[in-house]
C-alpha positions in Angstrom: -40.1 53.1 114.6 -36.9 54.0 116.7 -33.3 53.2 115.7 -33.4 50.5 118.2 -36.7 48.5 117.0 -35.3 48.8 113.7 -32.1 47.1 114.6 -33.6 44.6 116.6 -36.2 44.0 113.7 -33.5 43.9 110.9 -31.4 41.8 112.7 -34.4 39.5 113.1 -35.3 39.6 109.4 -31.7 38.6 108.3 -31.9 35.8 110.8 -35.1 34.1 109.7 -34.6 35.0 105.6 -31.2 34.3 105.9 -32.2 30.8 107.4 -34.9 29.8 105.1 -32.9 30.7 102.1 -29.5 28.8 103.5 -32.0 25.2 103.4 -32.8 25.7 99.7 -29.1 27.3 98.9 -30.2 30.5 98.4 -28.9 34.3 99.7 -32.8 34.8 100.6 -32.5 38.0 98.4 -35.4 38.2 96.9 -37.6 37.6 100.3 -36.1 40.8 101.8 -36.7 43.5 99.2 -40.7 43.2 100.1 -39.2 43.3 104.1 -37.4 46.3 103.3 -40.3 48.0 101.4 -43.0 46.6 103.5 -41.8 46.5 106.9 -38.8 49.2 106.9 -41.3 51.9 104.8 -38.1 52.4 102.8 -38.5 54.1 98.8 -38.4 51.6 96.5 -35.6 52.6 94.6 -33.6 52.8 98.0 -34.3 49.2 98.8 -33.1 47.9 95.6 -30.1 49.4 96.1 -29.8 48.4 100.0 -31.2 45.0 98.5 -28.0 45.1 96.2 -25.5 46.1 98.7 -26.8 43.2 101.1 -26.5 41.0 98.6 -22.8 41.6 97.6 -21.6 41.3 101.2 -23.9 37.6 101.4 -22.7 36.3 97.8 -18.8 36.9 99.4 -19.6 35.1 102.5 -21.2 32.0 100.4 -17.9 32.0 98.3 -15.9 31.9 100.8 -17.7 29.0 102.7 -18.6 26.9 99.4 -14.8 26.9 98.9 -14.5 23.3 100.9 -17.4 21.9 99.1 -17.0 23.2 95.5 -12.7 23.8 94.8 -11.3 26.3 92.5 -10.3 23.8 90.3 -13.4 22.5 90.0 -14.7 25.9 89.0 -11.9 27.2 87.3 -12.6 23.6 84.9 -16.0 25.6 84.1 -15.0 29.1 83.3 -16.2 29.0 79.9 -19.9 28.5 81.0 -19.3 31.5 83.8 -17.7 33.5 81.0 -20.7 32.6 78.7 -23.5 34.0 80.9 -21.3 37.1 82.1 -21.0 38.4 78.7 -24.9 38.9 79.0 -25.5 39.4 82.2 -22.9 41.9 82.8 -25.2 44.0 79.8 -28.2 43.4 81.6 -27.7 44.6 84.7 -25.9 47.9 83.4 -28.8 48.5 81.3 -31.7 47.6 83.5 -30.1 49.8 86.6 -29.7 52.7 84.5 -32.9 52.1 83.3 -34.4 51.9 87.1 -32.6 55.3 88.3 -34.8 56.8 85.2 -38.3 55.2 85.7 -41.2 56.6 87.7 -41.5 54.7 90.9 -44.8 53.7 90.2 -43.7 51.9 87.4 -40.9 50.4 89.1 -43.0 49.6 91.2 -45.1 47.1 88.7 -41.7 46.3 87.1 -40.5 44.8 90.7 -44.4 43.1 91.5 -44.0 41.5 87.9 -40.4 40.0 88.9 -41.0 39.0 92.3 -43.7 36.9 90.8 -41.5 35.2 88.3 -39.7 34.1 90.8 -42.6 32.8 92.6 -44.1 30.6 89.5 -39.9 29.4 88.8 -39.5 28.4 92.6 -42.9 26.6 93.0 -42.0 25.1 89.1 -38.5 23.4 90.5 -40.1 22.0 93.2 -43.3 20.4 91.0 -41.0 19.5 88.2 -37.6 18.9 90.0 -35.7 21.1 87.3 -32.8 20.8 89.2 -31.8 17.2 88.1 -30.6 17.9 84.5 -28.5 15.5 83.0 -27.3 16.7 79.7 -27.6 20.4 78.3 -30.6 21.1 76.3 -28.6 22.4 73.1 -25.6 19.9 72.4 -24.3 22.6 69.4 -21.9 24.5 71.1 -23.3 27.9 69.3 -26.8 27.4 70.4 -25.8 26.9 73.7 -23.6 29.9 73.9 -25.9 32.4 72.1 -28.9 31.0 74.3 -26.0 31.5 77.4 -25.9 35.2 76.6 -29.5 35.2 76.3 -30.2 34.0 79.3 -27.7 36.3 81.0 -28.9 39.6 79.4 -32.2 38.4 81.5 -30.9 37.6 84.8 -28.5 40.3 84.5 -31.7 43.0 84.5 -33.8 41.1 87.1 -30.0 41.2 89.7 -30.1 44.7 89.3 -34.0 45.5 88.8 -34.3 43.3 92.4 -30.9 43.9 94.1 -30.7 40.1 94.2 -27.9 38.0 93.6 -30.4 35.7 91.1 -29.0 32.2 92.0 -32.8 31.1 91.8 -32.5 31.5 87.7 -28.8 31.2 87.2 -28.6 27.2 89.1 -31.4 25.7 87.1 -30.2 27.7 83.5 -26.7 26.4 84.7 -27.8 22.8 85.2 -30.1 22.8 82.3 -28.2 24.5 79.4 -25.1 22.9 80.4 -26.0 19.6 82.5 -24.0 20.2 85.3 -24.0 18.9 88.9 -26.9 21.3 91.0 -23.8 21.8 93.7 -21.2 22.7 91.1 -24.2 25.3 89.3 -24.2 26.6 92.8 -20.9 27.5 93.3 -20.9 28.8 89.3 -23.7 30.7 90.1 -21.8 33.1 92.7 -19.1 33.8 90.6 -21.5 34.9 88.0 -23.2 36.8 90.4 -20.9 39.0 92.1 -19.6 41.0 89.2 -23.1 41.3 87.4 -23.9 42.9 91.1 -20.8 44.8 90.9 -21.8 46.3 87.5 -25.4 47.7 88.6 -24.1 48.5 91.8 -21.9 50.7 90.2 -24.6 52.1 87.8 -26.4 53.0 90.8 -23.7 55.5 92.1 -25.2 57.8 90.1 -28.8 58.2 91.8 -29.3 60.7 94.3 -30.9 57.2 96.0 -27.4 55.9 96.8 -27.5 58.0 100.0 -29.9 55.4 101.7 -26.2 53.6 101.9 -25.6 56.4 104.5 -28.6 56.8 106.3 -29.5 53.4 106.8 -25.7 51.9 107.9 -27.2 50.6 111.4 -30.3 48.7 109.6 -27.4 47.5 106.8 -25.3 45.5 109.3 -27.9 44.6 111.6 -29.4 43.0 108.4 -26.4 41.5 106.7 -25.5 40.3 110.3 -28.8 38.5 111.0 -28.4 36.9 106.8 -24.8 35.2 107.0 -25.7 33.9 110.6 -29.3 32.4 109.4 -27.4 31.3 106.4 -25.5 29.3 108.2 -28.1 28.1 110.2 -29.9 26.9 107.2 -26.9 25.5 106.2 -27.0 23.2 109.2 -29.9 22.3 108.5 -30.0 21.1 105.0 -31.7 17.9 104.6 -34.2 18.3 107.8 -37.2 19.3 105.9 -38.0 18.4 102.1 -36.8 20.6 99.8 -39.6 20.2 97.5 -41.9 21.3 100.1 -39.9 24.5 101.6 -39.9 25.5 97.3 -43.5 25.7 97.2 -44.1 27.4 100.8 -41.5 29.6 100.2 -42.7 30.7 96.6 -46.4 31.0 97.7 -45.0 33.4 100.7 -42.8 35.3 97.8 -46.0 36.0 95.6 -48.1 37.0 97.9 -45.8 38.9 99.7 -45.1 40.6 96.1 -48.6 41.0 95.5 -49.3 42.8 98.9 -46.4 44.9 98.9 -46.0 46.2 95.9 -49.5 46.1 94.0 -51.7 48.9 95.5 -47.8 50.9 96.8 -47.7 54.9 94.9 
C-alpha cells in the first residue's frame, strides 16, 4: 500500500471511528486497534502503542472541549473518586505494559482477542441493561467503596495499556455505579482518569524496541488523529439523532467480531 493510500485510508478511519465513537461519548479507541492491525498490517505490539499515542492526543482534545459542559469545579468537587481509581489504575497500566513488551506476540495476541471481547459483552450489556442510569453507589461504606475503587482501577489500568485505549467504556459505568454520579459528570471524570494512567504505560513503553513505529509511521499518526478529533466532533453533533441503545449493540457486535477476525487465527 503506498504512503498516499495509507494517508488517505487513515484519515478515513479516524473520520468514521472517530464519528461513531463521538455519538456514544467515546474516543473510538478500541475500534481502531483491529484497523491498525487488520487493515494497516502493523505488529501488534506496534499498534498498541500507536493505539496509545492516538489516544493521548484524542483524551486532550475531549478535555478541552467537555470543559463548557462539565467545569473544573464541578470536577475538582470529585477529585477524591478520580484519586480513588488512579491509585489503581496508575499500577495497572505500569504493570500490564511492562508485562506486554515481555510477552510472545502470539500470546498477546489472545491477551488483546480476550479484551476486545470484554468490551464487546460490556457495550452490548449497557445498552440491554441501561447501566448507565445509576442512582446511588453500590457500596454506601466508604472503605468498600474505596478498596473496590482501586480494584477496579488496577483492571482498567492493564486493559488502557494492554489495548492503547483510553478505557472510558469501563471507567463511566464503574464511575456512575460505584459512586452514583451523573453519566456526563463520569464522563468528564473519566478523562482525567485516563490521561495519566495513559501517561504511565506510555512511558513504560519507551523501553521497547517497538516504540520506533512512533517514527516510522508519523504520516499514518496524524492523518489518523486528524480524521478522530474531526469525526469526534462530528459525532458530537450528532448526539441524539440515532438511539443510543441501538448504536451500543451495533457497535459492540462490530467490536467482537472484528476482534475475533483479527486477532484469532493472527501468528
Amino acid at each position: 500500500m503506498s504512503r498516499c493510500s495509507r494517508t488517505s485510508l487513515g484519515l478515513i478511519a479516524g473520520l468514521l471511528i472517530g464519528a461513531l465513537g463521538g455519538l456514544i461519548g467515546l474516543g473510538g479507541a478500541e475500534f481502531r486497534l483491529p484497523v491498525l492491525v487488520g487493515m494497516f498490517r502493523l505488529p501488534t505490539l506496534e499498534a498498541v502503542i500507536l493505539n496509545k499515542a492516538m489516544s493521548l492526543v484524542v483524551v486532550a482534545a475531549a478535555l478541552v472541549f467537555r470543559a463548557k459542559a462539565i467545569s473544573l469545579d464541578q470536577q475538582l468537587a470529585h477529585i477524591d473518586v478520580s484519586l480513588n481509581l488512579l491509585a489503581g489504575s496508575l499500577v495497572g497500566a505500569w504493570w500490564a505494559a511492562g508485562h506486554a513488551i515481555k510477552m510472545s506476540r502470539l500470546w498477546l495476541d489472545r491477551c488483546i482477542m480476550v479484551l476486545l471481547a470484554g468490551l464487546a459483552i460490556v457495550m452490548l450489556s449497557e445498552a440491554w441493561f441501561d447501566l448507565h442510569n445509576g442512582s446511588a453507589p453500590i457500596f454506601p461504606d466508604s472503605t468498600t467503596q474505596f478498596l473496590a475503587g482501586v480494584l477496579a482501577g488496577v483492571g482498567i489500568g492493564i486493559v488502557a495499556a494492554l489495548l492503547g485505549v483510553a478505557g472510558g467504556e469501563l471507567l463511566i459505568p464503574t464511575i456512575v455505579l460505584l459512586y452514583g454520579l451523573d453519566v456526563k459528570l463520569a464522563g468528564s471524570l473519566s478523562l482525567t482518569v485516563s490521561l495519566p494512567t495513559m501517561l504511565v504505560g506510555f512511558a513504560r513503553y519507551t523501553r521497547s524496541d517497538a516504540f520506533l513505529v512512533l517514527h516510522h509511521e508519523q504520516t499514518l499518526f496524524l492523518s489518523m488523529v486528524a480524521g478522530s478529533i474531526l469525526g469526534a466532533a462530528i459525532g458530537g453533533l450528532l448526539l441524539g439523532l440515532l438511539p443510543t441503545n441501538l448504536l451500543l449493540t451495533l457497535l459492540g457486535l462490530i467490536l467482537l467480531i472484528s476482534a475475533l477476525k483479527t486477532f484469532q487465527h493472527r501468528h
